[in-house]
C-alpha positions as CSV (number, residue, x, y, z in Angstrom):
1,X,1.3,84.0,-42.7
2,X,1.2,82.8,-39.3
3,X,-0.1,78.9,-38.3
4,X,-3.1,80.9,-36.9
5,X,-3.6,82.4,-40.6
6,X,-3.2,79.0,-42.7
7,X,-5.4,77.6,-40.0
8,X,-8.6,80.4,-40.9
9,X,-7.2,80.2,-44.5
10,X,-8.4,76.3,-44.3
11,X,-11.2,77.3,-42.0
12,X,-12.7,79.1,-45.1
13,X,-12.1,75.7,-48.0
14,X,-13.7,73.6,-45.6
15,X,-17.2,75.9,-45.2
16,X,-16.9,76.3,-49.0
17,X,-16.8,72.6,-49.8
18,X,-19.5,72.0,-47.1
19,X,-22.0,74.7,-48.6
20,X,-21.4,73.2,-52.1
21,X,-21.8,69.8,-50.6
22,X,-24.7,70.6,-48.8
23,X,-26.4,72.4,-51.8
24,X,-25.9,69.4,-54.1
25,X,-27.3,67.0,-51.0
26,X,-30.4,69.0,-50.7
27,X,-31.1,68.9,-54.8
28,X,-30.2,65.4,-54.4
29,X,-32.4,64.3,-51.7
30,X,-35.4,66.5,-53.7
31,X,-34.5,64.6,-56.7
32,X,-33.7,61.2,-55.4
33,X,-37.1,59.6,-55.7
34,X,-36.3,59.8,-59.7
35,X,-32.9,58.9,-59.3
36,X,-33.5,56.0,-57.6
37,X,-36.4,54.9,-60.0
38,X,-34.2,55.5,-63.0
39,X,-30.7,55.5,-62.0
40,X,-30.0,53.1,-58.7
41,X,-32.8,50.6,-59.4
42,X,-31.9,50.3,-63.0
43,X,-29.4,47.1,-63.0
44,X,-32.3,45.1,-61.2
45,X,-34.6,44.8,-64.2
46,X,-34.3,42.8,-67.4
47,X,-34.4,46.2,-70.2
48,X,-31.0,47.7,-68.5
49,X,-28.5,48.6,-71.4
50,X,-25.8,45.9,-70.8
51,X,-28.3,43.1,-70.4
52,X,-30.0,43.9,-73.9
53,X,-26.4,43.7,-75.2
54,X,-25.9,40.7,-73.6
55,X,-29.1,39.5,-75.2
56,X,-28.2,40.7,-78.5
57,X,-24.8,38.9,-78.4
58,X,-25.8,35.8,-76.8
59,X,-29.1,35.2,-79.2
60,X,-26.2,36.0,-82.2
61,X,-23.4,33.5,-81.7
62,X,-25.1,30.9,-79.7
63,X,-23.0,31.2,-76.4
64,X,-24.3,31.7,-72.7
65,X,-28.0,30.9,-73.6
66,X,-28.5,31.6,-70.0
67,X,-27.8,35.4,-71.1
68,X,-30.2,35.0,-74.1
69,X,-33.3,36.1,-72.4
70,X,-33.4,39.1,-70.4
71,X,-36.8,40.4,-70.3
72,X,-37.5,37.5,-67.7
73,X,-34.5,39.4,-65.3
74,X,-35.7,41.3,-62.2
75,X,-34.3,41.2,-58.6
76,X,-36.9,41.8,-55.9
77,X,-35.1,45.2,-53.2
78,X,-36.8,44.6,-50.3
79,X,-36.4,47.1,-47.4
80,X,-36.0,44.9,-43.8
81,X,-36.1,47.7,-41.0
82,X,-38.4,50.5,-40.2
83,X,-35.7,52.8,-41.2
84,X,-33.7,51.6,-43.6
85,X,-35.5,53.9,-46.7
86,X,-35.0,57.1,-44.7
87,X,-31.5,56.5,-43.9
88,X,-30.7,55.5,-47.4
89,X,-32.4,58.0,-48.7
90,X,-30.1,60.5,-47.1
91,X,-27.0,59.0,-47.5
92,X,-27.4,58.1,-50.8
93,X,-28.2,62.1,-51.3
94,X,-24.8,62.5,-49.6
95,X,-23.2,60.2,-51.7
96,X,-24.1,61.8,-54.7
97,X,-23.1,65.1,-53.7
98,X,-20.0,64.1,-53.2
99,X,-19.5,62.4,-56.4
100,X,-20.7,65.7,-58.7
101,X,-19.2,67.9,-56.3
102,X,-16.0,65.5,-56.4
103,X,-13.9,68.4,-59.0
104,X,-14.8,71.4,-56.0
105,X,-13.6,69.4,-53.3
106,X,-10.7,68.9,-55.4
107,X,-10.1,72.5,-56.8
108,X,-10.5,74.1,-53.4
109,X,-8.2,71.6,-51.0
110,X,-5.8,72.7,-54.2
111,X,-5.9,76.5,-53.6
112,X,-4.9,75.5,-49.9
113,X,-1.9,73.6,-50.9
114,X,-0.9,75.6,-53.8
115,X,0.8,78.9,-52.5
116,X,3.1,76.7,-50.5
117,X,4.4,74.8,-53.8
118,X,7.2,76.0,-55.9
119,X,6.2,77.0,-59.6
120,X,8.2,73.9,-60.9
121,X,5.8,72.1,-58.6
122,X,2.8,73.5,-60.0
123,X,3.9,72.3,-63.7
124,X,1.2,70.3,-64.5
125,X,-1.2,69.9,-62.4
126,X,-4.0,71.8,-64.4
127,X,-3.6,68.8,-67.1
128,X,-3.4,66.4,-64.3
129,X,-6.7,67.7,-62.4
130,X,-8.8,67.8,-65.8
131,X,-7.4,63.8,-66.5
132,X,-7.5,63.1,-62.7
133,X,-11.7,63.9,-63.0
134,X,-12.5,62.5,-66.5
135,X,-10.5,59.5,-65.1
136,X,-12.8,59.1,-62.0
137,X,-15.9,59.8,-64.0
138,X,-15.1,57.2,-66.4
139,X,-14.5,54.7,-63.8
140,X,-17.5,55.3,-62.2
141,X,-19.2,54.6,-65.8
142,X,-17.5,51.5,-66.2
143,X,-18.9,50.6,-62.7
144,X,-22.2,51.4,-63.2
145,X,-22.8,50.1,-66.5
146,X,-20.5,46.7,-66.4
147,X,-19.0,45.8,-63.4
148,X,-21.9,46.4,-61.3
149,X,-24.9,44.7,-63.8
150,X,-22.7,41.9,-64.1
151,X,-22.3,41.6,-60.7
152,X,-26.4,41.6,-59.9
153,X,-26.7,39.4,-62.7
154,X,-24.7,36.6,-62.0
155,X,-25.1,37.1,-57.6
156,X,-29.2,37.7,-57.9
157,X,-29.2,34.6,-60.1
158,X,-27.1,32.1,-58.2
159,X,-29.1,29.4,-55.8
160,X,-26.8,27.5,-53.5
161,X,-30.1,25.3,-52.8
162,X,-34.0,25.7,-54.3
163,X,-35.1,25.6,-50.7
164,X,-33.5,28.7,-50.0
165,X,-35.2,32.0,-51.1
166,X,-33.5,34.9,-52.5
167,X,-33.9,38.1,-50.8
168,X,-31.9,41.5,-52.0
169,X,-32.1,43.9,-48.7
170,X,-32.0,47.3,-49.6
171,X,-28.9,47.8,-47.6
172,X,-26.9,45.5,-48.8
173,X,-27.6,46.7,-52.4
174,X,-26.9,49.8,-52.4
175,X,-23.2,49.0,-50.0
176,X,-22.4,46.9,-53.0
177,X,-23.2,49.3,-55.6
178,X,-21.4,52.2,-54.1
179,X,-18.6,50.2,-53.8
180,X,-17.8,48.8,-56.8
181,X,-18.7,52.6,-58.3
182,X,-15.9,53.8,-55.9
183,X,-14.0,50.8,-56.7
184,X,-14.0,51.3,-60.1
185,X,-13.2,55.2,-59.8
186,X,-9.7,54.2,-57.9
187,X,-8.6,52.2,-60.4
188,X,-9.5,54.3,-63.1
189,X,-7.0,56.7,-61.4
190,X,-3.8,54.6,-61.8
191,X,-2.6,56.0,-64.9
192,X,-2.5,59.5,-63.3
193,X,-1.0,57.8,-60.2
194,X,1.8,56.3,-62.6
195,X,2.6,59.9,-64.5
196,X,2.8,61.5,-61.1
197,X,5.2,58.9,-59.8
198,X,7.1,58.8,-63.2
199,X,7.4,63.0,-62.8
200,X,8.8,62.3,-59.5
201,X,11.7,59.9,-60.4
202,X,9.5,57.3,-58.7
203,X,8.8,54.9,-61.5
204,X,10.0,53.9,-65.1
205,X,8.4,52.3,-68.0
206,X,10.8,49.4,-67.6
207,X,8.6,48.7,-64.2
208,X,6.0,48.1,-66.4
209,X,8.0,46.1,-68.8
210,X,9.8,43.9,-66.2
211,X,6.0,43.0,-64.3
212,X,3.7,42.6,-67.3
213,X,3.2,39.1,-66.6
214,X,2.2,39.8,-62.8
215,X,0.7,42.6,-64.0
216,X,-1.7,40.2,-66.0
217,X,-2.2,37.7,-63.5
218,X,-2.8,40.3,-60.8
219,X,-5.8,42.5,-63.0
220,X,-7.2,38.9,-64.0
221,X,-7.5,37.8,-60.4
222,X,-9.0,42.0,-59.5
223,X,-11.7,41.1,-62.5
224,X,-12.7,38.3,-61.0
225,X,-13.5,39.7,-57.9
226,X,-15.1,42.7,-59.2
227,X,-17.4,40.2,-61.2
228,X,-17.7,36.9,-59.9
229,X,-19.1,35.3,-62.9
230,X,-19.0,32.0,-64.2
231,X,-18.2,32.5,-67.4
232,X,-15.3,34.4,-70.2
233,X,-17.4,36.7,-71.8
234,X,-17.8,38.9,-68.7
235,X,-14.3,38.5,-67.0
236,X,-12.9,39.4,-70.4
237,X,-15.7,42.5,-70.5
238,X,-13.9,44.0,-67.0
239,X,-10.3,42.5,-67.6
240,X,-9.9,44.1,-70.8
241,X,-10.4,48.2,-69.9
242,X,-8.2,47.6,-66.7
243,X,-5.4,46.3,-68.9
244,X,-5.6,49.0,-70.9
245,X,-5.4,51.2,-68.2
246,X,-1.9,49.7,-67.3
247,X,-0.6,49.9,-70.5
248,X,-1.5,53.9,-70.6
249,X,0.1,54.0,-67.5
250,X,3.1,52.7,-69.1
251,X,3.2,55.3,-71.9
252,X,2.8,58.1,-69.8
253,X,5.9,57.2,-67.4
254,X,9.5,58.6,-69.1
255,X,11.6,56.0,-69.9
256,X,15.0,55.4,-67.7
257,X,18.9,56.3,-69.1
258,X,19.3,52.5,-68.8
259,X,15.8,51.2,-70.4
260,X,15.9,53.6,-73.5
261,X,19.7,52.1,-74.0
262,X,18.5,49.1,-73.8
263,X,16.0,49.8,-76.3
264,X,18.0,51.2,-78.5
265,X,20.9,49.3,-78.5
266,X,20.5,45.7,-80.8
267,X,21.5,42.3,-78.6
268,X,24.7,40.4,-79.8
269,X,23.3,37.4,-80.9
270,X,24.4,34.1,-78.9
């Protein structure tokens, strides 16, 4: 094929991901009234899922009282410019297209690239693309029903001064929610990011071995920006999936001719 050909070849993917984009915006934006009502608004009242839990836990063993009653929970979106609503109506329709449309976009850029790979290449990439999606998804979960909340809770919550009143602009919620979401997805990739760089001779499991204690002190510090709370119980809620996330990532890397000696060979004793 000639540059001219790949170029109508990609000419094609591209108005196939735009139609499929643009028919999941349009059922978006018709549904999005709902959506927002059920979905996007949900973290800002008191009877979300992780703040009954919370409630649950909290009226159980006595700690974070301030967690105890949830019912009372609500933050106030208020929309500040003429024309903020329509706007966020239709990139937030956008936004969500691109999310369930995500596995298309990813399928069709991949029947671009694929005819130019070699077939030892192309081993393993159907396994990779179903965990590469279920991956994302779940990070988007764990964004949306933990990271997120606890994020609202503790930020709609904290007054640097009773004098000052707190206003939630519409804008700035939903920046913040579709970036933690996004967030969330990335990291949720990382254990397909370390069996791709393991396949390529890029990475080891002794890597993971060598920097667990970094490792640790790194994901803490990433949980605590994700949710700046005051308190264990929700640092530990986020720290605790991400670690587990690196230490899949270091199952799913081969080991090196020098690690697995290592391993396998007992140390003289001194």
């Amino acid at each position: 094929m000639t540059f001219w050909d790949h170029l109508d070849v990609l000419r094609g993917v591209l108005v196939r991901i735009a139609v499929v984009v643009f028919a999941l915006g349009v059922a978006a934006f018709i549904a999005m009234p709902w959506i927002f009502d059920h979905i996007v608004l949900a973290p800002c009242y008191g009877d979300f899922p992780l703040y009954r839990l919370l409630d649950t836990v909290a009226s159980a063993s006595g700690l974070l009282p301030e967690l105890a009653d949830s019912t009372s929970f609500s933050v106030n979106v208020t929309s500040l410019e003429l024309t903020s609503q329509f706007f966020i109506h239709i990139s937030a329709s956008c936004w969500v297209a691109v999310i369930f449309g995500f596995p298309i976009i990813i399928y069709e850029l991949w029947s671009f690239i694929s005819p130019a790979l070699y077939p030892h290449e192309k081993r393993g990439v159907r396994k990779a693309f179903v965990w590469g999606n279920l991956m994302f998804y779940a990070g988007v979960a764990m964004g949306y029903f933990v990271a997120f909340p606890l994020a609202v809770r503790f930020l709609a919550d904290y007054h640097l001064s009773d004098k000052i009143s707190g206003v939630v602009s519409l804008e700035s919620y939903m920046d913040n929610m579709f970036t933690m979401l996004l967030l969330m997805g990335i990291v949720f990739e990382l254990p397909l990011l370390a069996w791709l760089l393991g396949k390529m001779g890029f990475l080891t499991r002794g890597f993971f071995k060598r920097y667990r204690r970094h490792a640790i002190l790194g994901l803490t510090i990433l949980a605590a920006a994700i949710t700046p709370t005051g308190d264990p119980f929700t640092l530990i809620a986020v720290f605790a999936p991400i670690y587990c996330l690196w230490e899949l990532s270091a199952r799913l890397v081969p080991r090196a001719a020098r690690d697995a000696g290592d391993e396998a060979t007992p140390r003289r004793a001194t």
